[in-house]
C-alpha positions as CSV (number, residue, x, y, z in Angstrom):
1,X,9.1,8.1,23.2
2,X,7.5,10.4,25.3
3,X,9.2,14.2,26.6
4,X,7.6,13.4,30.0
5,X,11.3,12.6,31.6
6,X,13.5,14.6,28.8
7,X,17.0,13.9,30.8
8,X,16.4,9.9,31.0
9,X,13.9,9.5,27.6
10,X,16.5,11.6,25.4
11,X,20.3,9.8,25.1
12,X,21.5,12.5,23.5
13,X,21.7,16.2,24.6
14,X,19.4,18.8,23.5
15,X,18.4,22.3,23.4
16,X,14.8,23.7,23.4
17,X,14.4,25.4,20.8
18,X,10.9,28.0,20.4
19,X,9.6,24.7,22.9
20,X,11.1,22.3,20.5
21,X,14.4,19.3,21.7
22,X,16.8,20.0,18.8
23,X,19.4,17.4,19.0
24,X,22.5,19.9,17.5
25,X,24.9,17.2,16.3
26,X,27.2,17.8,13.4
27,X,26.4,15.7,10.2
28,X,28.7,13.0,10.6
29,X,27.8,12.4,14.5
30,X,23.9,12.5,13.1
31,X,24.6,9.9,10.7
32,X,26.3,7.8,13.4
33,X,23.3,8.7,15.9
34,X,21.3,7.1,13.5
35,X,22.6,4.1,12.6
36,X,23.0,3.4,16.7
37,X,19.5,4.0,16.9
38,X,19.1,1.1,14.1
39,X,21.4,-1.2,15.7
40,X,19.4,-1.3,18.9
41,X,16.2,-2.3,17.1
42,X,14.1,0.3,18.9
43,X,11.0,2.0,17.3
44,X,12.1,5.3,17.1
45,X,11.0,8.8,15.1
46,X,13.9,11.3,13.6
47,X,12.7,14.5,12.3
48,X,15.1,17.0,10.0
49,X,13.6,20.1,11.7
50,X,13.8,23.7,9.5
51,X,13.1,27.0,9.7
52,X,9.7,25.8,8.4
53,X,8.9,23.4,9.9
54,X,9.9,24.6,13.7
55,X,7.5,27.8,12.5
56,X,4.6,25.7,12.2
57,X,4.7,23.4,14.8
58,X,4.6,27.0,16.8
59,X,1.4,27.1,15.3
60,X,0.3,23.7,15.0
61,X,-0.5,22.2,18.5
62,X,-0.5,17.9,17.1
63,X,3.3,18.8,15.5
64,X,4.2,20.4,18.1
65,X,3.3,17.2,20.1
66,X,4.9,14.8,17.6
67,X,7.9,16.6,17.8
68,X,8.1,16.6,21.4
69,X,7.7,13.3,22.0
70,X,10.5,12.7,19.4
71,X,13.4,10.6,19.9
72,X,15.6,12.6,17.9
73,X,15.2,15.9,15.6
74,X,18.0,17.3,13.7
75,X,18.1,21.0,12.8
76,X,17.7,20.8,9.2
77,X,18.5,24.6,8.1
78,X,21.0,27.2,8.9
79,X,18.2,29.3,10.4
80,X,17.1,26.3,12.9
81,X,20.7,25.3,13.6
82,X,21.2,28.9,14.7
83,X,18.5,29.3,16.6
84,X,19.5,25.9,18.4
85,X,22.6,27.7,19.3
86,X,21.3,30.6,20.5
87,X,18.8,28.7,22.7
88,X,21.3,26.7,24.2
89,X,23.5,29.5,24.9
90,X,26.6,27.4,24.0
91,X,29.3,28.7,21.4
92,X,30.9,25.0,21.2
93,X,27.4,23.7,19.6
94,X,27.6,23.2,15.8
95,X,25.9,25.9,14.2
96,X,25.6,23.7,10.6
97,X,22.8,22.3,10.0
98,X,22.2,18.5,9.2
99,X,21.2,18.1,5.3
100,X,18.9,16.0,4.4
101,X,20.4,14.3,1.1
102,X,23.9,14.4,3.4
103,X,22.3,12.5,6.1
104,X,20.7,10.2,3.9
105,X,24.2,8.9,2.0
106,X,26.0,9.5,5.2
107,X,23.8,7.1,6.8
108,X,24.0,4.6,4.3
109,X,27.6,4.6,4.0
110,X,27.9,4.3,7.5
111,X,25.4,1.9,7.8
112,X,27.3,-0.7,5.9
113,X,29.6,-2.6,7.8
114,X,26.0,-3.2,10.5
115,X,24.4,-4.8,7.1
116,X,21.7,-2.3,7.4
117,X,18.8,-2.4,5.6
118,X,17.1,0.2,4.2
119,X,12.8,0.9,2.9
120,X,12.3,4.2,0.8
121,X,8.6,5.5,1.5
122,X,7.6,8.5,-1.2
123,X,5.4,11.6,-0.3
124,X,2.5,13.0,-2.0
125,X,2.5,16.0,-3.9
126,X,2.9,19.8,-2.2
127,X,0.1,21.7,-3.1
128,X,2.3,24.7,-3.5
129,X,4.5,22.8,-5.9
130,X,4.2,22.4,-10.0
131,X,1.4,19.8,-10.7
132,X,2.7,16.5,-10.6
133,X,6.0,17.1,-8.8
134,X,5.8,14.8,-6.2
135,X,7.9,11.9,-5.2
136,X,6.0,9.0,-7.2
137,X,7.1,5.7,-8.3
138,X,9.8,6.7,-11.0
139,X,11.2,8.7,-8.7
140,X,11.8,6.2,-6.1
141,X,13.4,3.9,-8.9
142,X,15.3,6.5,-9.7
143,X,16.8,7.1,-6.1
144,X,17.1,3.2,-5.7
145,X,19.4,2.8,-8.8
146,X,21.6,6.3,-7.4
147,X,22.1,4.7,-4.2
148,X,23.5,1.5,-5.7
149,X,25.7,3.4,-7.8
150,X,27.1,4.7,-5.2
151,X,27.2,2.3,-2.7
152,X,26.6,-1.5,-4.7
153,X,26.2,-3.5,-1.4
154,X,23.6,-1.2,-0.1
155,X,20.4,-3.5,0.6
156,X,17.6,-1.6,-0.5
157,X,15.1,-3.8,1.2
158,X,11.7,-2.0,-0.6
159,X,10.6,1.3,-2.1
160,X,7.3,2.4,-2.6
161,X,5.1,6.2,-3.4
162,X,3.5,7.3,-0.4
163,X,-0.5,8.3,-1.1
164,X,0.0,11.9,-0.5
165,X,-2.3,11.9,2.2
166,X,-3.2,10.7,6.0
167,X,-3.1,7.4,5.8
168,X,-5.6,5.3,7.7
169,X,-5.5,3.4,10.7
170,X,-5.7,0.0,8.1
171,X,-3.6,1.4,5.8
172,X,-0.9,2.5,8.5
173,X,-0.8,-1.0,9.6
174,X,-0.3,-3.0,6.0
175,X,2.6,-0.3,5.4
176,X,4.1,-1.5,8.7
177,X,3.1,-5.0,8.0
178,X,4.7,-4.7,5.0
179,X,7.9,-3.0,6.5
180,X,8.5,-5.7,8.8
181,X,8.5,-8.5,6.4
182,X,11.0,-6.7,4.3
183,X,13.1,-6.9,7.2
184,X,14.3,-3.2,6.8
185,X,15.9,-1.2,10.3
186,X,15.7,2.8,8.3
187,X,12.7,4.0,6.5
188,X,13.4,7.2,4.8
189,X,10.2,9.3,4.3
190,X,10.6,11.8,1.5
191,X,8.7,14.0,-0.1
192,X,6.7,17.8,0.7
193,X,7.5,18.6,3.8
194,X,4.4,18.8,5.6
195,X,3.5,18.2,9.0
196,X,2.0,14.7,7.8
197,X,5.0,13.5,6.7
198,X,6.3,14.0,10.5
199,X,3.0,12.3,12.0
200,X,3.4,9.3,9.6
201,X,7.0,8.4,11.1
202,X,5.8,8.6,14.2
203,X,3.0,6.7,13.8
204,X,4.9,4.1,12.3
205,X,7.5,4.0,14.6
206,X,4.8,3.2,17.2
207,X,3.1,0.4,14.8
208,X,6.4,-1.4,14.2
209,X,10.1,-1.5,15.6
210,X,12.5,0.7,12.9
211,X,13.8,3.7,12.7
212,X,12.0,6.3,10.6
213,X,13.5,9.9,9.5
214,X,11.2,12.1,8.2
215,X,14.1,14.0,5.3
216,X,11.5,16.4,3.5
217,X,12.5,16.6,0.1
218,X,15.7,15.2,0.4
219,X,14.4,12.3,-2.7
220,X,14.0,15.2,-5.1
221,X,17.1,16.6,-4.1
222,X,19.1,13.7,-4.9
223,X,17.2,13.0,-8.1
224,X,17.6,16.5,-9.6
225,X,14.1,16.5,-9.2
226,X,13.7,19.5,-7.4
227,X,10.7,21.9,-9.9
228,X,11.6,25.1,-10.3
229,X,8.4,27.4,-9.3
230,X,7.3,30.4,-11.1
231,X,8.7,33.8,-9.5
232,X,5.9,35.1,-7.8
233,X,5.8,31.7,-5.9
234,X,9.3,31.7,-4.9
235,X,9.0,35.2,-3.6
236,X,6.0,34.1,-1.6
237,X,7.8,31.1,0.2
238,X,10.9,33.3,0.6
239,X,9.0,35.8,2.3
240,X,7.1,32.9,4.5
241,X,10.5,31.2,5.1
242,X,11.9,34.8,6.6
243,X,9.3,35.3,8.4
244,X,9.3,32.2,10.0
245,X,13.2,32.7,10.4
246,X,12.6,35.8,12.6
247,X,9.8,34.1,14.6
248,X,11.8,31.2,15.3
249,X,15.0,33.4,16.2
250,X,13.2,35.8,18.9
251,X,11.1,32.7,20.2
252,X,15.0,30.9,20.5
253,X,16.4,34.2,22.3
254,X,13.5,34.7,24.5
255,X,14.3,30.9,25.5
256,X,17.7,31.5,26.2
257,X,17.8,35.1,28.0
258,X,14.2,35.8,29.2
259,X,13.1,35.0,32.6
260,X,14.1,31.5,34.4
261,X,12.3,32.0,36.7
262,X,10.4,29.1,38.9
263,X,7.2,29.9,36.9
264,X,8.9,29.9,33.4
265,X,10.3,26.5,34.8
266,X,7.2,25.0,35.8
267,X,5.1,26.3,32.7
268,X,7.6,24.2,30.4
269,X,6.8,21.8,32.8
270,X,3.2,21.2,32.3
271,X,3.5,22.0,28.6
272,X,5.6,19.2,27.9
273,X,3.5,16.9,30.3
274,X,0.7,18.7,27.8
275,X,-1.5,19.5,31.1
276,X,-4.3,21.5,29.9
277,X,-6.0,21.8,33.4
278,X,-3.9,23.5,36.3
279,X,-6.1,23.2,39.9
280,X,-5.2,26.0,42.4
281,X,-6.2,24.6,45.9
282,X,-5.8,27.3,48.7
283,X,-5.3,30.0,46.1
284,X,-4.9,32.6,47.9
285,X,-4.9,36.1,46.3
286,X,-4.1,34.4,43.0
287,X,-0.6,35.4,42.9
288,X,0.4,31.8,41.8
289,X,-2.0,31.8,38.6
290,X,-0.8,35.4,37.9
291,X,2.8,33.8,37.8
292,X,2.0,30.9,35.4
293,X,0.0,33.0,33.0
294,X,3.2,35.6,32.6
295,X,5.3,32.3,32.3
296,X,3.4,31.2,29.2
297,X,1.0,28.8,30.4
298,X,-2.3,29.1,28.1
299,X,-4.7,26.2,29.6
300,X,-7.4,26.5,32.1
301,X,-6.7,27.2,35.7
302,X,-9.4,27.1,38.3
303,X,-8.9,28.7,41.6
304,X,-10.5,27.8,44.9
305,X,-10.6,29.9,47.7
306,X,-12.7,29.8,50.9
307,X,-12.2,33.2,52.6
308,X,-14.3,36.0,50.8
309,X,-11.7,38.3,51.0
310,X,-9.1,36.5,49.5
311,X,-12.0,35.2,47.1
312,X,-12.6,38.9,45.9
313,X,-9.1,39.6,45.1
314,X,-9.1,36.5,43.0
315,X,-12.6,37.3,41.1
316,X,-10.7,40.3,39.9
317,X,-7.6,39.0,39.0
318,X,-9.7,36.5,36.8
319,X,-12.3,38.7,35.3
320,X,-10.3,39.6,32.0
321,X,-9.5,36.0,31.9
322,X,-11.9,33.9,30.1
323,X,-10.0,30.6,30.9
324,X,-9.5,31.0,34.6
325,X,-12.7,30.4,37.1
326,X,-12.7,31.1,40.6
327,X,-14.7,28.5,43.0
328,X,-15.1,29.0,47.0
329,X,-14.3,25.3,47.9
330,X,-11.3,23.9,50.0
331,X,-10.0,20.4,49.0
332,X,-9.7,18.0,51.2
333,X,-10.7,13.9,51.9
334,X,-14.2,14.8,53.2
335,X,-13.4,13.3,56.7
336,X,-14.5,15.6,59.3
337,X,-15.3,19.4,59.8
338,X,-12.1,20.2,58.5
339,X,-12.0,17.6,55.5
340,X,-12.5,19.9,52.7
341,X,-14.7,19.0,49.8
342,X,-13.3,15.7,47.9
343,X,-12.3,16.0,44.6
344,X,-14.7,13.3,43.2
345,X,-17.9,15.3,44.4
346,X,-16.8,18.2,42.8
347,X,-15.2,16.9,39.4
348,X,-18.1,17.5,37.3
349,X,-17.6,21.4,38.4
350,X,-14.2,22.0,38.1
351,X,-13.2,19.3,34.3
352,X,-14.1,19.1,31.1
353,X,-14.0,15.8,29.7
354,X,-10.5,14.5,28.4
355,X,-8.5,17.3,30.3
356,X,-5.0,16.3,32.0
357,X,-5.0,17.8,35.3
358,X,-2.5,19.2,37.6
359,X,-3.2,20.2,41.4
360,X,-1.2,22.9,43.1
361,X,-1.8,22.4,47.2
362,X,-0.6,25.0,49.6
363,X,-0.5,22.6,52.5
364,X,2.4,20.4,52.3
365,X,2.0,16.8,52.9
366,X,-1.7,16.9,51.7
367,X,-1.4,15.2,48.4
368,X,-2.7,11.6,50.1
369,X,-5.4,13.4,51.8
370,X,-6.3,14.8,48.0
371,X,-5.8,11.7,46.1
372,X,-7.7,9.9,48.8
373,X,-10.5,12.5,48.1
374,X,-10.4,12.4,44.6
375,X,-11.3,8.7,44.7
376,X,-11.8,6.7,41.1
377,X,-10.5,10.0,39.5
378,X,-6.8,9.8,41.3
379,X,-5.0,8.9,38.1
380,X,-6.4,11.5,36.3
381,X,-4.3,13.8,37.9
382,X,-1.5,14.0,35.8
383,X,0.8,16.3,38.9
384,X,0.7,17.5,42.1
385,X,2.4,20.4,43.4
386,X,3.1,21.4,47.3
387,X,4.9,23.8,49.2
388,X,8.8,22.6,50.4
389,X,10.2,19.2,49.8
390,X,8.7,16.0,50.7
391,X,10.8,13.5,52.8
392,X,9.1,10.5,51.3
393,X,7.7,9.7,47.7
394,X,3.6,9.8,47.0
395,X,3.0,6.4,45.6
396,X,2.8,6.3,41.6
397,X,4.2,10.0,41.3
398,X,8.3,10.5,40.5
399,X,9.3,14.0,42.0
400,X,11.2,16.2,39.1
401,X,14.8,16.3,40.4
402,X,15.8,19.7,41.1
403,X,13.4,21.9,39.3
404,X,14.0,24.9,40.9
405,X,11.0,25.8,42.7
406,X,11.5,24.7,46.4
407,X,8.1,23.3,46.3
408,X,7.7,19.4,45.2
409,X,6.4,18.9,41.9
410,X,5.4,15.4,41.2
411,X,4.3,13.4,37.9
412,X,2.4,10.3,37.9
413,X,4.8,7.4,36.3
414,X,3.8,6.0,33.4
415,X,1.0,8.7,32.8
416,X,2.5,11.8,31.1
């Protein structure tokens, strides 16, 4: 799934949450989530989303990704489920947190009367754990034998360690290959939780049709597995872990009650579409990259201006900026006097390779004239961005439904 279209891609609500969709469902209602999300027989990624681990994906730009593109992550601790309700501003939201060894039996048991059936996938070790703590192969025996206890027509459909480590492309596609002839619809990834274990359910999701939950150490939970670490260790993560609480909760408040503005709006915007490359046609005195920056938006902008004036004002603005150039061209389709430069001549100048860019035009109904101009680089352009409304769609772009802005902000389909 991709975070492109949040308010079609998502089929449940959510709350941003320090940048991250938490999904704040009460355990029960997860469980059921889940097994609907089995039923349908869509590939699909579910992430149990701490204190933790919402710290580091703050830090981590490929988990922040992952969990973005999502299709559902449960706030796993009291700290993230708090936080989800104070982003969301709503007192009605649940503000429990989904467990992982809860949502495990829950799903099971509800699970049942569909015939589900489920694959248990092991983690590696933590390195921060006891030596040879991790979720290995009598472990996973172990949890097999607990859930058939308690639940005898469960169909464990296979178990197996994971390698404690990135799997590779090959080895990512036997485990999937080897999911699929089991015939199982939940795969339950346990063990550390690290940001690989989220990467691996999305990556499988992607390789084969099931439903994978990434449940930390939910396994060792249930097993009465769970080490106990020497004291100086468990001050250290308890220190980490309240740390990472108060990040979390002022990046959650700042969410909720900071500014909402058009800029803030737009700046969530081109994260989520992860544009790295922002274009500023007709930039004027550079109030508009000024506004994006305050916003939040880290990635490169690149100004053009034609009048010196103007073009002055903006080399100032920009000197203390190392990621934002200034450039005295005027964009255009190269036809006449008054065509502008094309995008294709001057693509070399303004990208890097591998960037995703978005253009901001000052002139409304230009964007054919630029796309026209940007020749075999048009679908690189991730957005487009003009002043007022347009009356009639630009071909291969959807317009984001009341933004906020005024101006039209567009997104190519099938591109972000």
């Amino acid at each position: 799934m991709n975070e492109a279209n949040p308010p079609q891609d998502r089929p449940y609500p959510t709350v941003r949450c320090a940048g991250i969709p938490l999904t704040p469902l009460a355990p029960a209602a997860a469980a059921a989530a889940v097994v609907r999300l089995a039923v349908s027989g869509a590939g699909a990624d579910v992430h149990l989303c701490g204190t933790h681990t919402l710290a580091r994906a703050d830090r981590d730009p490929e988990l922040r990704r992952t969990l973005r593109s999502a299709a559902l992550n449960l706030p796993a601790g009291p700290g993230a489920a708090w936080a989800g309700r104070i982003a969301g501003r709503g007192p009605s939201l649940p503000p429990v947190r989904v467990y992982g060894p809860d949502l495990l039996l829950d799903t099971v048991r509800a699970g049942r009367r569909e015939g589900l059936r489920h694959y248990v996938l092991g983690g590696g070790t933590d390195p921060d754990a006891l030596p040879g703590t991790g979720t290995g192969r009598e472990a996973l025996e172990q949890l097999t034998a607990e859930l058939l206890v308690r639940y005898p027509e469960t169909c464990v459909a296979g178990a197996e360690p994971g390698p404690g480590r990135e799997l590779t492309a090959d080895e990512r596609a036997a485990l999937a290959a080897r999911i699929r002839d089991s015939g199982a619809q939940l795969v339950w990834i346990g063990g550390p939780d690290t940001a690989e274990q989220h990467r691996t359910a999305t990556r499988l999701a992607a390789a084969h049709p099931a439903v994978y939950l990434a449940v930390g150490t939910a396994f060792d939970v249930l097993c009465d597995r769970v080490p106990r670490l020497p004291v100086r260790q468990r001050w250290q993560r308890g220190l980490s872990a309240l740390r990472g609480g108060s990040r979390l909760l002022r990046a959650a408040a700042k969410e909720a009650y900071g500014s909402r503005g058009p800029y803030r709006e737009l700046a969530q915007l081109l994260t989520d579409a992860e544009v790295d490359l922002v274009l500023d046609a007709g930039a004027d005195d550079g109030a508009y990259a000024v506004g994006l920056r305050r916003a939040g938006y880290r990635g490169r902008i690149v100004s053009l201006e034609v009048l010196p004036g103007l073009r002055e004002q903006l080399l100032r603005r920009a000197a203390a900026d190392p990621a934002w150039a200034v450039l005295p061209y005027a964009l255009g389709d190269g036809a006449g006097p008054d065509g502008g430069h094309r995008l294709d001549e001057l693509w070399d100048t303004v990208t890097a390779p591998g960037e995703r860019l978005f253009v901001r035009l000052r002139t409304p109904g230009h964007e054919e004239r630029l796309l026209y101009g940007a020749g075999r680089y048009a679908t690189e352009c991730v957005g487009l961005q003009t002043r007022g409304e347009r009356a009639e769609p630009v071909p291969g772009y959807a317009a984001v439904p009341a933004w906020g802005g005024g101006d039209a902000v567009l997104f190519r389909r099938g591109g972000v």
